[in-house]
N, C-alpha and C positions, 0 to 999 in steps of 0.2 A: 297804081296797080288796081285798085277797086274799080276804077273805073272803066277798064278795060277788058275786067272780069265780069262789072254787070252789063257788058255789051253794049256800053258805048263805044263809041268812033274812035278807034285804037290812033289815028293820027291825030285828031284832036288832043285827045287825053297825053297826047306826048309829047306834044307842044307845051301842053300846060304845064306840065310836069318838068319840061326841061327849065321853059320860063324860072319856076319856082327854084329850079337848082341854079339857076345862072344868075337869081338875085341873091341867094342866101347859102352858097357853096359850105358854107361851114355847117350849115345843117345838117347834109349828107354826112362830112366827115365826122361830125358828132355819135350818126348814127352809128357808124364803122367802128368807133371806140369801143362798144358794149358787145358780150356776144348775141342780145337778143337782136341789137340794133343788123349786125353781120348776116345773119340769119335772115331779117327781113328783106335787105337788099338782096340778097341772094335770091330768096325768092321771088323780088321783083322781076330783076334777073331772066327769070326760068318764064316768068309769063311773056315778058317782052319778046324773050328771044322766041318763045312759042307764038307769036303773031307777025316775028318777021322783023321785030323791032331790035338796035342796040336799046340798052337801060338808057333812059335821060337823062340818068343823072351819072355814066360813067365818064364823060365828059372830067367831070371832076377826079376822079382818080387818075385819067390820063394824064391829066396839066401836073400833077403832085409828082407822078413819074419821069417828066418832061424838066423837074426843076420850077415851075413856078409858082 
C-alpha cells in the first residue's frame, strides 16, 4: 500500500505484493485475526481499489471461501 501511495507504479507494486502473499499466505490471514490487522487490509483495500486494483492479497481470502 505505501508503495502506491508514494507514487510508485501501482502495477509493479501489485505484483510485488501479490508475489509476497502467494509465498507466505498465512501472513495475510494472521493479519485478519487482530482488529488492527482487519483495519489495515481494509484500508489497503480502499487504495487498491482507488487505482483500479483488486487487493493482492484477496486472492487469499477467496481460496479460504472456495475450501482450500
Amino acid at each position: 500500500m505505501g508503495a502506491v501511495r508514494s507514487g510508485g507504479d501501482p502495477l509493479i507494486a501489485w505484483q510485488t505484493y501479490r508475489e509476497m502473499a502467494e509465498e507466505d499466505p498465512a501472513q495475510v490471514r494472521r493479519l485478519a485475526e487482530t482488529a488492527e490487522g482487519r483495519a489495515l487490509l481494509d484500508d489497503s483495500r480502499v487504495v487498491w481499489h482507488g487505482r483500479g486494483f483488486e487487493a493482492p492479497f484477496e486472492f487469499v481470502f477467496e481460496q479460504a471461501e472456495a475450501g482450500r
